[in-house]
C-alpha positions in Angstrom: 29.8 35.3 26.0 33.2 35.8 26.4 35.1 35.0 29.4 38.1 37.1 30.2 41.0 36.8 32.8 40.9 39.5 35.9 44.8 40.6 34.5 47.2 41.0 31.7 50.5 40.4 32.2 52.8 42.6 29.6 56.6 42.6 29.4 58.6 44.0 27.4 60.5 42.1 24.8 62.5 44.4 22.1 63.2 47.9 22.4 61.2 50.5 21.4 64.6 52.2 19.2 63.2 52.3 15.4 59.6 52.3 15.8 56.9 55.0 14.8 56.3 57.5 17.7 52.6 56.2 17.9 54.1 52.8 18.9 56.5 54.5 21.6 53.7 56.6 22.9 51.7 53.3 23.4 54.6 51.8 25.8 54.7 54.7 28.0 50.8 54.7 28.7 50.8 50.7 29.3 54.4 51.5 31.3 56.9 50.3 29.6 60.2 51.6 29.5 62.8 48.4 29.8 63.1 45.4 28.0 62.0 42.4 30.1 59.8 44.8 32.6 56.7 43.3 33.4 53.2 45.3 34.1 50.1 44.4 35.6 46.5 45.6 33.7 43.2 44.7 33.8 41.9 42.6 31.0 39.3 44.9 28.8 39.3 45.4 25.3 40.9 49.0 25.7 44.2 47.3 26.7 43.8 44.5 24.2 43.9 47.2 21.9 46.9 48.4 23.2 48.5 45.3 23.3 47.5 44.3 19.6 49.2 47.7 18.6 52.9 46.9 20.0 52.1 43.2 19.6 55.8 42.5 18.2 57.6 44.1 20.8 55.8 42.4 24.0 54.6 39.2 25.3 51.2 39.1 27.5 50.1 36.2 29.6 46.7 36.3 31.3 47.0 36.1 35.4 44.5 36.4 38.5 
């Protein structure tokens, strides 16, 4: 079984300038729109997904 954290941390690290619009399009529904902002979502394979997409341009660190 696997054993997931309550929340995702995800912040922003490189711009989004250059990158395919599916990319872009995938920031603004986790809520990104500035390097170095930070969002809260909950941990479930649809924001994994998410995450794994834009995977270069963020960082994620699992919180409570």
């Amino acid at each position: 079984e696997c054993i997931m954290a309550k929340n995702l941390k995800i912040t922003q690290e490189k711009s989004v300038i250059g990158t395919p619009q599916t990319q872009r399009a995938t920031m603004a529904s986790l809520g990104l729109k500035k390097i170095r902002q930070s969002v809260i979502h909950p941990d479930n394979p649809a924001v994994r997904g998410q995450v794994h997409k834009v995977r270069h341009l963020v960082s994620v660190e699992e919180v409570d």
